[in-house]
PQR file of N, CA, C, O and H, with PARSE charges and radii, in Angstrom:
ATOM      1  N   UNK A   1      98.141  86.521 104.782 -0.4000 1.5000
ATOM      2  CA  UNK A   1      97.864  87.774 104.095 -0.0000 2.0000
ATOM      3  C   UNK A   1      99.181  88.453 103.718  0.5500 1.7000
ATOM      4  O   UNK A   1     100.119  88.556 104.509 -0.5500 1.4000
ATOM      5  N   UNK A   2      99.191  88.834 102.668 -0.4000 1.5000
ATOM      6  CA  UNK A   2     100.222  89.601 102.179 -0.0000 2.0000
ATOM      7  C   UNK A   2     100.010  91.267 102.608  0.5500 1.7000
ATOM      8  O   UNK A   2      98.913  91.659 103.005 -0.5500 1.4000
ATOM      9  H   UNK A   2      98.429  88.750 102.026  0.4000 1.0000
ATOM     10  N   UNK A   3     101.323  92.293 102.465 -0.4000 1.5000
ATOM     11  CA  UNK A   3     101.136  93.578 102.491 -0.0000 2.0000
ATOM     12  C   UNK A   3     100.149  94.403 102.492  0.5500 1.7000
ATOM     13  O   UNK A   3      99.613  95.154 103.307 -0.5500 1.4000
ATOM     14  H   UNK A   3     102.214  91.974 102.143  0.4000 1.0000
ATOM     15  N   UNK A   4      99.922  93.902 100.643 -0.4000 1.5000
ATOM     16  CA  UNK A   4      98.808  94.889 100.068 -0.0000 2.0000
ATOM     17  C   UNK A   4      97.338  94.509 101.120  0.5500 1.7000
ATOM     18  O   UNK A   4      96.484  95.299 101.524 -0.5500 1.4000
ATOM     19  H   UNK A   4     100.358  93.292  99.981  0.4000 1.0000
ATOM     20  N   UNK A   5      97.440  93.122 101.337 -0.4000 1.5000
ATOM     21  CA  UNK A   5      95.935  92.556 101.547 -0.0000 2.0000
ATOM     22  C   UNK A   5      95.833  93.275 103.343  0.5500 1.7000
ATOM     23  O   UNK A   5      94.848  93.586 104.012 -0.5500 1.4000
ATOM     24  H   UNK A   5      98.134  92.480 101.009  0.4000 1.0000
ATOM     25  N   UNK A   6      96.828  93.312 103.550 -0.4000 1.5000
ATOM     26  CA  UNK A   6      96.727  94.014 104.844 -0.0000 2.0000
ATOM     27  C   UNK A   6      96.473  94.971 105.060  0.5500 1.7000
ATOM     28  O   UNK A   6      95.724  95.116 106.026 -0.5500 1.4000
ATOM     29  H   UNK A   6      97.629  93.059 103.006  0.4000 1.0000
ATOM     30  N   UNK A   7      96.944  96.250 104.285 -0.4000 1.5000
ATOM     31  CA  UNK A   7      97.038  97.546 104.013 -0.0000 2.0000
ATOM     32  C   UNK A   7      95.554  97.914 103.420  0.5500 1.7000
ATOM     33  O   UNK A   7      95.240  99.097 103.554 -0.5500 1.4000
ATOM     34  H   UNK A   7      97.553  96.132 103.500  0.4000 1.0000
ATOM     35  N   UNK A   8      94.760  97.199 102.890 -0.4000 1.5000
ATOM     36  CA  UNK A   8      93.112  97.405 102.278 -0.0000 2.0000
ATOM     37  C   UNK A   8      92.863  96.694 103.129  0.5500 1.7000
ATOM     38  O   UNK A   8      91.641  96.825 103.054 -0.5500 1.4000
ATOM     39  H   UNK A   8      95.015  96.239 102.781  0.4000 1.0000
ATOM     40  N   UNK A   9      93.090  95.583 104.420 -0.4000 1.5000
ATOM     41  CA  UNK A   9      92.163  95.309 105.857 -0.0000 2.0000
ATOM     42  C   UNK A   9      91.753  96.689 106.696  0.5500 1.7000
ATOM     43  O   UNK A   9      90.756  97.381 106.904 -0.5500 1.4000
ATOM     44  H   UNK A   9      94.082  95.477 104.481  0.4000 1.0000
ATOM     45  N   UNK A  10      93.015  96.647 107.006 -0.4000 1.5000
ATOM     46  CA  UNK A  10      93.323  98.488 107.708 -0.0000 2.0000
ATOM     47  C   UNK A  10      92.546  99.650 107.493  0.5500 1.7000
ATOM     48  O   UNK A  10      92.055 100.369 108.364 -0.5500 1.4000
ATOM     49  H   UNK A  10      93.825  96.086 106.837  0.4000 1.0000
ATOM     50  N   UNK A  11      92.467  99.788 106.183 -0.4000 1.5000
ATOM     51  CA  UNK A  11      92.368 100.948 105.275 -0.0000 2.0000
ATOM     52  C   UNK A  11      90.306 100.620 105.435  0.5500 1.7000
ATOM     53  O   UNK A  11      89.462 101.382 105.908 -0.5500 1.4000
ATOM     54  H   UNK A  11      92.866  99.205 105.476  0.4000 1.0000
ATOM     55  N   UNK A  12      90.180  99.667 105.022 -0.4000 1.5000
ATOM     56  CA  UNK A  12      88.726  99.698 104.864 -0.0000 2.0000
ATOM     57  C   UNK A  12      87.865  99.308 106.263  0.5500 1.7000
ATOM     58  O   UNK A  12      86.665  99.046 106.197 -0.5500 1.4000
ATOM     59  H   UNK A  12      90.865  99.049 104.639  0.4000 1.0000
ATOM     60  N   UNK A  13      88.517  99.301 107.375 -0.4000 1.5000
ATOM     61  CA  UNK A  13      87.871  99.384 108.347 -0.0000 2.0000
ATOM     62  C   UNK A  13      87.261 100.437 108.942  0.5500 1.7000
ATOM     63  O   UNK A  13      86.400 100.461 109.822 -0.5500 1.4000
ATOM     64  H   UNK A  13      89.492  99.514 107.428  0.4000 1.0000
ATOM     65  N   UNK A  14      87.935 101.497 108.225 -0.4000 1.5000
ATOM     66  CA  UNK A  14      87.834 103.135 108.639 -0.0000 2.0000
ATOM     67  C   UNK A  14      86.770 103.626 108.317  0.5500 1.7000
ATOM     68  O   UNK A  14      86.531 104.786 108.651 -0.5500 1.4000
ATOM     69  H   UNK A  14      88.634 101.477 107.511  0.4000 1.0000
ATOM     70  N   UNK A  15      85.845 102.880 107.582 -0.4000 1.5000
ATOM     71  CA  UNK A  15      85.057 103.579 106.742 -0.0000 2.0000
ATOM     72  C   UNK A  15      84.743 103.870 105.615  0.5500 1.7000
ATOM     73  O   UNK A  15      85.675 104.416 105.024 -0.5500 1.4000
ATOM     74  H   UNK A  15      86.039 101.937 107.311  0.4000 1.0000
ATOM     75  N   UNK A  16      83.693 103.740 104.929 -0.4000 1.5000
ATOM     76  CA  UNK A  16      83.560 104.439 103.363 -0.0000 2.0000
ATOM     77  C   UNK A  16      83.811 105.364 102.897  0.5500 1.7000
ATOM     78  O   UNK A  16      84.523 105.405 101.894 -0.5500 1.4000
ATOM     79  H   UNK A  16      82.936 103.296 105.409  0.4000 1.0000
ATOM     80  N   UNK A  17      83.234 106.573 103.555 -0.4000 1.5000
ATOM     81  CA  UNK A  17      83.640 107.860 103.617 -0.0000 2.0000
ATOM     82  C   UNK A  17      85.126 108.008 103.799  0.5500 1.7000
ATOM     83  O   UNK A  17      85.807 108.492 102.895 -0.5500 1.4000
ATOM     84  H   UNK A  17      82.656 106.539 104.369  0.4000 1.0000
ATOM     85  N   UNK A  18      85.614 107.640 104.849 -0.4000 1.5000
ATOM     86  CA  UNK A  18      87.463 107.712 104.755 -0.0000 2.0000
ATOM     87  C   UNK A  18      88.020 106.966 103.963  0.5500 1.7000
ATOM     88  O   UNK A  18      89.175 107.245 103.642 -0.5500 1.4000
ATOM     89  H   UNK A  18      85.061 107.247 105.583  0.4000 1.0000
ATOM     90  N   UNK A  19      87.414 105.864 103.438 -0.4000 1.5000
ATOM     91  CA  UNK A  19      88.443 105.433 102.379 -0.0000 2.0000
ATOM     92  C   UNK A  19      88.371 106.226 100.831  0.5500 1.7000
ATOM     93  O   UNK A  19      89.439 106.556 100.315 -0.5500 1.4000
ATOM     94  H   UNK A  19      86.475 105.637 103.698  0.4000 1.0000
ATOM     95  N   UNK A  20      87.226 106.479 100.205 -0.4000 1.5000
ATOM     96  CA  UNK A  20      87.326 107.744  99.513 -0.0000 2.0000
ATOM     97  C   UNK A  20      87.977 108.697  99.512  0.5500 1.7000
ATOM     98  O   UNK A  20      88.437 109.221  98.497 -0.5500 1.4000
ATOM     99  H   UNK A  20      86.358 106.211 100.624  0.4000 1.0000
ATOM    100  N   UNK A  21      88.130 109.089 100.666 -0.4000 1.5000
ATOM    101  CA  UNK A  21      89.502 110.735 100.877 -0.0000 2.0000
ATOM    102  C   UNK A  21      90.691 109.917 100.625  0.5500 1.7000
ATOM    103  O   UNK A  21      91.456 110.342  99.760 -0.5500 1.4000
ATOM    104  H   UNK A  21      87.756 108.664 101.490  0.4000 1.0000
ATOM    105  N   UNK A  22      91.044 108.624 101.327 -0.4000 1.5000
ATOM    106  CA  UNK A  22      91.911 108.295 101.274 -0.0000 2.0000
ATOM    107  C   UNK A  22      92.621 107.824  99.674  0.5500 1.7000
ATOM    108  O   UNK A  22      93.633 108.362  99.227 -0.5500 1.4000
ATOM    109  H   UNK A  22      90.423 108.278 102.030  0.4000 1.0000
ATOM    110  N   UNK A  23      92.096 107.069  99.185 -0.4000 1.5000
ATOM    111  CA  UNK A  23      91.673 107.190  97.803 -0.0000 2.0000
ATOM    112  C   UNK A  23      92.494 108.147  96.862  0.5500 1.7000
ATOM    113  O   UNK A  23      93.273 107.868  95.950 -0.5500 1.4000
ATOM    114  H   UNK A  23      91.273 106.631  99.549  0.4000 1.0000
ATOM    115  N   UNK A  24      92.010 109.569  97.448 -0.4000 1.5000
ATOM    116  CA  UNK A  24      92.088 110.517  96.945 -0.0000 2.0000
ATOM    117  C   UNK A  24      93.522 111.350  97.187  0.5500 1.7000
ATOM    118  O   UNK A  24      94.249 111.982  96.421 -0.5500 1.4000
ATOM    119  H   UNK A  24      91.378 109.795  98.189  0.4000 1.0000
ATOM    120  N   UNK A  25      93.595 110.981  98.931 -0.4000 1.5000
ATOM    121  CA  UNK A  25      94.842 111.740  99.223 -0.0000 2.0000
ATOM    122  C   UNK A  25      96.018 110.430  98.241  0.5500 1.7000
ATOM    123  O   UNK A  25      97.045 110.832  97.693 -0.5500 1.4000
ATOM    124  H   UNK A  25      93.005 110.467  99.553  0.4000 1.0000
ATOM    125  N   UNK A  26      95.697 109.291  98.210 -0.4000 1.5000
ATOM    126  CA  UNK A  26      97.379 108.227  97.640 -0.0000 2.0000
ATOM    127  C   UNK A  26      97.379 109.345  96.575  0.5500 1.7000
ATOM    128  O   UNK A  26      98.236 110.221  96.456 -0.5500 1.4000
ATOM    129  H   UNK A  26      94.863 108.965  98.655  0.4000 1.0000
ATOM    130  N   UNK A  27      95.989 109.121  95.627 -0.4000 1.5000
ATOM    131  CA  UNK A  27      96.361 109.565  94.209 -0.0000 2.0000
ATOM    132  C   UNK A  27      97.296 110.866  93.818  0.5500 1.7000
ATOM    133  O   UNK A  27      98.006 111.105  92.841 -0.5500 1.4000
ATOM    134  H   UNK A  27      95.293 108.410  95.724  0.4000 1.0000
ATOM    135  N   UNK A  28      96.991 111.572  94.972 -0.4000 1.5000
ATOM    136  CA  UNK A  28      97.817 113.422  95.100 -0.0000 2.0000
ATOM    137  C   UNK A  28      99.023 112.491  95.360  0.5500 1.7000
ATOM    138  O   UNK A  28      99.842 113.033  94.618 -0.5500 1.4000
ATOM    139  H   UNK A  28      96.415 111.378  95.766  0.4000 1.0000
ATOM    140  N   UNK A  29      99.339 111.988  95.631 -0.4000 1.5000
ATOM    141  CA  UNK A  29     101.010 111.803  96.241 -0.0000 2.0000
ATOM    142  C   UNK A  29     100.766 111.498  98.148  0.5500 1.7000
ATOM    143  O   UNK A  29     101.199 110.609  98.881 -0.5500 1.4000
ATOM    144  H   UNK A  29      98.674 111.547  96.234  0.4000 1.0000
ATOM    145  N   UNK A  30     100.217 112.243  98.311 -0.4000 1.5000
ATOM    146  CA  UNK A  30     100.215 111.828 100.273 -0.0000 2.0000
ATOM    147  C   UNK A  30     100.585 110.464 100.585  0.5500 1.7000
ATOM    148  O   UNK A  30     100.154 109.448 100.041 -0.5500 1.4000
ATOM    149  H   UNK A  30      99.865 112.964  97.715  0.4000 1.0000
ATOM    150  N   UNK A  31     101.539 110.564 101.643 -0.4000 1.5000
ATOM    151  CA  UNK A  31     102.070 109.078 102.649 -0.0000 2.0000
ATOM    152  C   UNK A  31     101.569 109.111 103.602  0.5500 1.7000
ATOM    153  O   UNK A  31     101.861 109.952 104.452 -0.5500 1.4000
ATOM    154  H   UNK A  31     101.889 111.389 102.086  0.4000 1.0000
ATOM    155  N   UNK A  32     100.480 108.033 103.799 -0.4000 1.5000
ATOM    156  CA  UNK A  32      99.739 107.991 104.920 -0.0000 2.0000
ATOM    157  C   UNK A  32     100.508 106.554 105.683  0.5500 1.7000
ATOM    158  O   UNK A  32     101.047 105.524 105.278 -0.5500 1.4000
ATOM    159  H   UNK A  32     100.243 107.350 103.109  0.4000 1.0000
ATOM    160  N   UNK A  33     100.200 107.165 106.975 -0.4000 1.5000
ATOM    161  CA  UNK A  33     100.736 105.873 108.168 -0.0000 2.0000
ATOM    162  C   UNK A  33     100.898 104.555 107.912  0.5500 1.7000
ATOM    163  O   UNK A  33     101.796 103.795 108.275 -0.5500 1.4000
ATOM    164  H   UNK A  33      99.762 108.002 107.304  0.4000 1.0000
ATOM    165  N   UNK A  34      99.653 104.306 107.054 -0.4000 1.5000
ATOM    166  CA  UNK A  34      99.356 102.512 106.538 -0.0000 2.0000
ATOM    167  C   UNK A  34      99.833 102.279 105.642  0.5500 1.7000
ATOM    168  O   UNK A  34      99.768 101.087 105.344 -0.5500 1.4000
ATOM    169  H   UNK A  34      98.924 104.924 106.760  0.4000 1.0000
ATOM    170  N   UNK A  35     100.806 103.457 104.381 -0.4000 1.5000
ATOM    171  CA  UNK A  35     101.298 102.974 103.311 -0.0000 2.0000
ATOM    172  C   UNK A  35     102.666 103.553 103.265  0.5500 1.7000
ATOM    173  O   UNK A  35     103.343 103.555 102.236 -0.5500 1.4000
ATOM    174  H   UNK A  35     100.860 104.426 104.623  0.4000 1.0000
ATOM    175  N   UNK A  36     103.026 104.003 104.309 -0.4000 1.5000
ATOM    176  CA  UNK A  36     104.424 104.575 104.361 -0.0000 2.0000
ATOM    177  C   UNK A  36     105.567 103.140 103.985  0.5500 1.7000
ATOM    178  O   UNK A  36     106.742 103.126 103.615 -0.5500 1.4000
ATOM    179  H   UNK A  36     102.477 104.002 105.145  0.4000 1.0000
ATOM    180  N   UNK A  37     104.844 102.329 104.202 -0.4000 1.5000
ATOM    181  CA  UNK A  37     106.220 101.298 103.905 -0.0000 2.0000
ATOM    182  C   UNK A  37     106.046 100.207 102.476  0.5500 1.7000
ATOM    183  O   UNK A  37     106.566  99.167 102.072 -0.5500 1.4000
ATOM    184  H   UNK A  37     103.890 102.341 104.502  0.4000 1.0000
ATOM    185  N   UNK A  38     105.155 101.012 102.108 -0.4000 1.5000
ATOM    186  CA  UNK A  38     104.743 100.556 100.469 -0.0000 2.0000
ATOM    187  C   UNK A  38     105.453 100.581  99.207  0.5500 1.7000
ATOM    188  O   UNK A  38     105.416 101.729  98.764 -0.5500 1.4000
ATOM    189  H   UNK A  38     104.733 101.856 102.437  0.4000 1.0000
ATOM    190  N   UNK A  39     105.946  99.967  98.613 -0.4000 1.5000
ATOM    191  CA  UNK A  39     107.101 100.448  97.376 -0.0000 2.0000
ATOM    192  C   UNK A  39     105.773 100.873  96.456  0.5500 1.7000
ATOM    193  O   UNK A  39     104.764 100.225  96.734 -0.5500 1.4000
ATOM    194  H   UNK A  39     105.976  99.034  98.974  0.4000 1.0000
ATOM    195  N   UNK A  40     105.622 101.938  95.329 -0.4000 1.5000
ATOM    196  CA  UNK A  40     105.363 102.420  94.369 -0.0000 2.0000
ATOM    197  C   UNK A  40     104.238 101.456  93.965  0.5500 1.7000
ATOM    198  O   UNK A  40     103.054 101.785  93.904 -0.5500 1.4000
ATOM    199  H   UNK A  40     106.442 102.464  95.103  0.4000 1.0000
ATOM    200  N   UNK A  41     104.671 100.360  93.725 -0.4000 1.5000
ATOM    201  CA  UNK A  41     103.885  99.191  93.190 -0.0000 2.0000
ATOM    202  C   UNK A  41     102.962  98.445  93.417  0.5500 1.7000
ATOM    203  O   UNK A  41     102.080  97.862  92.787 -0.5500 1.4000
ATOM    204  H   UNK A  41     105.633 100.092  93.775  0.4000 1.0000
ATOM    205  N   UNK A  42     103.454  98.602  94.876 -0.4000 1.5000
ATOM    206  CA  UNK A  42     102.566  97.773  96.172 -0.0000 2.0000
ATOM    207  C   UNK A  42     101.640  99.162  96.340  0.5500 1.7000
ATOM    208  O   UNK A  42     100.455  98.857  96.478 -0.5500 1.4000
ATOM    209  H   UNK A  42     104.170  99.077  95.388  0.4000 1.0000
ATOM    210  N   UNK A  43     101.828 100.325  96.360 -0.4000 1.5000
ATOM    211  CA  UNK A  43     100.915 101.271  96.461 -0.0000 2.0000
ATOM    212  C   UNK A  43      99.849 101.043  95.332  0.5500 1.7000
ATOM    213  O   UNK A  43      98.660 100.742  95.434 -0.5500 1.4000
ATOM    214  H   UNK A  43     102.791 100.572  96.248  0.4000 1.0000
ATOM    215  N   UNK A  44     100.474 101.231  94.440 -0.4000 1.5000
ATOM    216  CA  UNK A  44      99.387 101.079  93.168 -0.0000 2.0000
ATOM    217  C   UNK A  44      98.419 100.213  93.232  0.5500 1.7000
ATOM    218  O   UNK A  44      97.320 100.688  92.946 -0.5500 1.4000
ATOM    219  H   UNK A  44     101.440 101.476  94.357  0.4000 1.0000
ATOM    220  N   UNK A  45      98.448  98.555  93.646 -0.4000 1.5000
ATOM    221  CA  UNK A  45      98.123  97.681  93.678 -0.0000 2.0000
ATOM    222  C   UNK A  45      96.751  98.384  95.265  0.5500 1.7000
ATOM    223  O   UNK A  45      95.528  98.245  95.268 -0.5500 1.4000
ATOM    224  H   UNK A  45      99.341  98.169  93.879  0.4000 1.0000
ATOM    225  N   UNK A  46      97.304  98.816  95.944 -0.4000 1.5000
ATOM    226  CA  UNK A  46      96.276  99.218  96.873 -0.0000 2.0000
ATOM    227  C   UNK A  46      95.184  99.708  96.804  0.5500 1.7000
ATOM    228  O   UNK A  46      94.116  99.358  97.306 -0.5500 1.4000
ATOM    229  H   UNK A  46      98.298  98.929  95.942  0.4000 1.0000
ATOM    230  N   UNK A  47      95.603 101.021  95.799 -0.4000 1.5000
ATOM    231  CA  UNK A  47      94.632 102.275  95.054 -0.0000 2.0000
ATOM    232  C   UNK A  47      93.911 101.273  94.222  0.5500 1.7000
ATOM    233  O   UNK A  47      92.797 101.738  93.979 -0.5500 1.4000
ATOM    234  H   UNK A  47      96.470 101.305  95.391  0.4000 1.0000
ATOM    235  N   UNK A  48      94.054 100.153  93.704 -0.4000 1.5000
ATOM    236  CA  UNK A  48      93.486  99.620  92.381 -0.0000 2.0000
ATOM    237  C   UNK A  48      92.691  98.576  93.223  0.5500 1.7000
ATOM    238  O   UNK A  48      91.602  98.260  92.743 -0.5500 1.4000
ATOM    239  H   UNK A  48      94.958  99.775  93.901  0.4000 1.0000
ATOM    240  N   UNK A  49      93.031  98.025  94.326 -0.4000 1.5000
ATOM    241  CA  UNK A  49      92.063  97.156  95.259 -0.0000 2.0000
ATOM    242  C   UNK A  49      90.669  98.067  95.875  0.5500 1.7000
ATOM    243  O   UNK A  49      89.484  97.764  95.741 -0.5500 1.4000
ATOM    244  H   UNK A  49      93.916  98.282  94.715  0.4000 1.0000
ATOM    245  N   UNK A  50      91.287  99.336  96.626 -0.4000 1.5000
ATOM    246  CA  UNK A  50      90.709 100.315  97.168 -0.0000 2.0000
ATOM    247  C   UNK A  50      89.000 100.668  96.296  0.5500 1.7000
ATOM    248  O   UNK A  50      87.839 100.685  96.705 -0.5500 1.4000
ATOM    249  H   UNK A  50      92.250  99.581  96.735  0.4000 1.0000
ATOM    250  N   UNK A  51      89.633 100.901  94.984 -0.4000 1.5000
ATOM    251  CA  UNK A  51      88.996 101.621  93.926 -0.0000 2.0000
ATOM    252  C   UNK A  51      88.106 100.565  93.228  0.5500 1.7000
ATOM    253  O   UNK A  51      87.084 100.894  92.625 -0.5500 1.4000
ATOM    254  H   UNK A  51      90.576 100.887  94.651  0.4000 1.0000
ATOM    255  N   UNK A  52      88.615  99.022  93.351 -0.4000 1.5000
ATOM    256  CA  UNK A  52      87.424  97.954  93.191 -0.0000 2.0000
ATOM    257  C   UNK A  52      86.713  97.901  94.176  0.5500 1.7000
ATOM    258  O   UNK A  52      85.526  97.897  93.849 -0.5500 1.4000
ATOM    259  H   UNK A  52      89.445  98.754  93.841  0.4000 1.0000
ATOM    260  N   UNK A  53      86.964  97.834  95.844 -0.4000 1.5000
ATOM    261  CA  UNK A  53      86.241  97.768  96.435 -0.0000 2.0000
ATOM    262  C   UNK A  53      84.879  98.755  96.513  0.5500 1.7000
ATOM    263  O   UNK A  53      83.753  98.294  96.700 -0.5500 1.4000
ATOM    264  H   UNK A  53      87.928  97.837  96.110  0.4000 1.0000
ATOM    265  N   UNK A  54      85.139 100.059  96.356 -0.4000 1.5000
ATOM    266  CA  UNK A  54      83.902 101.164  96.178 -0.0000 2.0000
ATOM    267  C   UNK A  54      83.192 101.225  95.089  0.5500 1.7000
ATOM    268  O   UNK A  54      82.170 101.892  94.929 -0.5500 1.4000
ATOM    269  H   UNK A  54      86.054 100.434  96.205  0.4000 1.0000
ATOM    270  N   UNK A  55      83.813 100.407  94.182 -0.4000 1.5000
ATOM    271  CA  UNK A  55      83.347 100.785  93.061 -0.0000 2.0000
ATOM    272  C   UNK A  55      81.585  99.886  93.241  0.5500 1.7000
ATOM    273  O   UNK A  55      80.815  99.987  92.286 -0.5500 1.4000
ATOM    274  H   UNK A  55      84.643  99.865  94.312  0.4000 1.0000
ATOM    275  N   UNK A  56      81.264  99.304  94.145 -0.4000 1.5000
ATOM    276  CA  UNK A  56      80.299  98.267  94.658 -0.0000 2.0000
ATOM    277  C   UNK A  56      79.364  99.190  94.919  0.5500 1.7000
ATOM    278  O   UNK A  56      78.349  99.241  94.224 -0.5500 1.4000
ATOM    279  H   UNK A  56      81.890  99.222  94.921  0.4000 1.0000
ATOM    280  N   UNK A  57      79.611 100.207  96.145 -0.4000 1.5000
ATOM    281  CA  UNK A  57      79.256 101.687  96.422 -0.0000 2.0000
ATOM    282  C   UNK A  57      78.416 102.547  95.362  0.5500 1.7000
ATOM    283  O   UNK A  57      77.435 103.278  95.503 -0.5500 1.4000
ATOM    284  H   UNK A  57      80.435 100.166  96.709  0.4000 1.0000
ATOM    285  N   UNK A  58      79.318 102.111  94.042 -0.4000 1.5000
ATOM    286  CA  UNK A  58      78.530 103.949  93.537 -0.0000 2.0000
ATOM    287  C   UNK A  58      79.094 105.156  93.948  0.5500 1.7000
ATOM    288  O   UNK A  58      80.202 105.384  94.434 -0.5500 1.4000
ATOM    289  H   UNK A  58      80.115 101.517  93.927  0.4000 1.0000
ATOM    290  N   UNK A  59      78.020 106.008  93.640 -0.4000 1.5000
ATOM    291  CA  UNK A  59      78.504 107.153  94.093 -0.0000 2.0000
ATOM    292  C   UNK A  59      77.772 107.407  95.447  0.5500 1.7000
ATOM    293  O   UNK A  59      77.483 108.577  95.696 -0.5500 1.4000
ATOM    294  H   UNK A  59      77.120 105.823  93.246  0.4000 1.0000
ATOM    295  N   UNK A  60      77.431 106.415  96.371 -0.4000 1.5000
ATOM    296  CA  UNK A  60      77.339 106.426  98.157 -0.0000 2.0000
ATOM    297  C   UNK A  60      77.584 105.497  98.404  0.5500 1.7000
ATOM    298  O   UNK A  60      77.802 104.426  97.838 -0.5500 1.4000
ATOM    299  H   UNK A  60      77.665 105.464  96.168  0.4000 1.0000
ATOM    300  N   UNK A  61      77.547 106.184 100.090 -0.4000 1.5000
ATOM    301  CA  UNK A  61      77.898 104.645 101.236 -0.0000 2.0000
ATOM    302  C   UNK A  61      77.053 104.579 102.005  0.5500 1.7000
ATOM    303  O   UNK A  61      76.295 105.400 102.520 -0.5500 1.4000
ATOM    304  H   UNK A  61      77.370 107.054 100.551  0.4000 1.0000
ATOM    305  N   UNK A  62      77.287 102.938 102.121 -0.4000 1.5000
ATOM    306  CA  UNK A  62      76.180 102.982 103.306 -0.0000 2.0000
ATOM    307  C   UNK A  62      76.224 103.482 104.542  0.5500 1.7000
ATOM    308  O   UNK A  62      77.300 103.626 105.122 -0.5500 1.4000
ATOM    309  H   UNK A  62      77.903 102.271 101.703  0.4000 1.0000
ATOM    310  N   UNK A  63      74.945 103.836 105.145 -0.4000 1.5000
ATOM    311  CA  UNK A  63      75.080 104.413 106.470 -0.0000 2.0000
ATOM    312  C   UNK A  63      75.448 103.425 107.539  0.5500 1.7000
ATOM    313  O   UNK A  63      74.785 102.401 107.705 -0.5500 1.4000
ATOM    314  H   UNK A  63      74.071 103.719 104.674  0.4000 1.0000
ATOM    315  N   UNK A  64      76.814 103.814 108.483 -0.4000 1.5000
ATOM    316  CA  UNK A  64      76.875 103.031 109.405 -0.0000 2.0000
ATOM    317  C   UNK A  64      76.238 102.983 110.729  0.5500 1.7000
ATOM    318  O   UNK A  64      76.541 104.061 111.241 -0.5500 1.4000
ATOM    319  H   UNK A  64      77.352 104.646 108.347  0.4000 1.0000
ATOM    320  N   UNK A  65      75.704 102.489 111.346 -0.4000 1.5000
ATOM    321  CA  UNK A  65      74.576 102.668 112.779 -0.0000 2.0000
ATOM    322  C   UNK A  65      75.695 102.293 114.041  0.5500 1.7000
ATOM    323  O   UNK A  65      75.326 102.300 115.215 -0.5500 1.4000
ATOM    324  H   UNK A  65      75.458 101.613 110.931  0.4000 1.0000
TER
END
């Protein structure tokens, strides 16, 4: 696994709901823990994995039990 592929393992274990905020906080600019060591590019590439993955979602998530 590469960076990025690691950084959307991480990231999407958290949740649907948190990856949405999260989502939201890259796009503002925020450095979160899991992407602090991300160059610009490799970020982008995250947000654009992130943002395919929900895009499955819609506009909900499933409920987790």
């Amino acid at each position: 696994m590469n960076k990025i592929e690691i950084c959307v393992e991480i990231l999407c274990v958290q949740g649907c709901g948190s990856v949405r905020t999260t989502i939201s906080k890259l796009e503002s600019g925020e450095v979160l823990p899991e992407t602090e060591d991300l160059t610009n590019d490799e970020l982008s590439k995250v947000i654009k994995e992130l943002k395919s993955i929900m895009a499955v979602y819609g506009d909900s998530c499933p409920i987790s039990l």
